[in-house]
C-alpha positions, 0 to 999 in steps of 0.5 A, spaced: 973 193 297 967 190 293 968 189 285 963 195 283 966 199 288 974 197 284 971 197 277 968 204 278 975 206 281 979 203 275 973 205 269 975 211 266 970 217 262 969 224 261 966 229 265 966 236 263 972 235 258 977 232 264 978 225 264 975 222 271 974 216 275 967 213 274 968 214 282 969 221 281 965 222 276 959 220 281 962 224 285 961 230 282 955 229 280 952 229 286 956 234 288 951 238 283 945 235 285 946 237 292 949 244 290 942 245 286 938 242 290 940 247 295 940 253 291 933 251 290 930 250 297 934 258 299 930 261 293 922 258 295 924 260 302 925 267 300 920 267 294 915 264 302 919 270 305 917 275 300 910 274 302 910 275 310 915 282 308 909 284 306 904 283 310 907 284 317 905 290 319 908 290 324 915 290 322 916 284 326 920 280 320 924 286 319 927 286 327 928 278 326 931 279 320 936 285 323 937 281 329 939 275 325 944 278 321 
């Protein structure tokens, strides 16, 4: 265990009115980016998506998605 590694381990804060570890502040903070991140990049491939919808002409997007779910 480095010496960053046990300080941030027996450093304490507050995060989201709970007292946690830096560790698991760090943690859970990242957790969150992720998470947001995530949400991100789910909602600019549907805002992509909503264009083909509407110019398939074809329906083709449509039967893909079907067969998907």
């Amino acid at each position: 265990m480095s010496i960053a590694s046990s300080s941030a381990s027996a450093t304490s804060c507050v995060l989201q009115g709970r007292v946690v570890t830096v560790e698991e502040a760090l943690d859970q903070v990242t957790r969150d980016a992720q998470g947001r991140l995530t949400e991100l990049q789910i909602a600019l491939r549907n805002l992509c998506a909503v264009e083909d919808q509407s110019i398939d002409e074809e329906d083709d997007y449509k039967n893909a998605v079907a067969l998907g779910d």
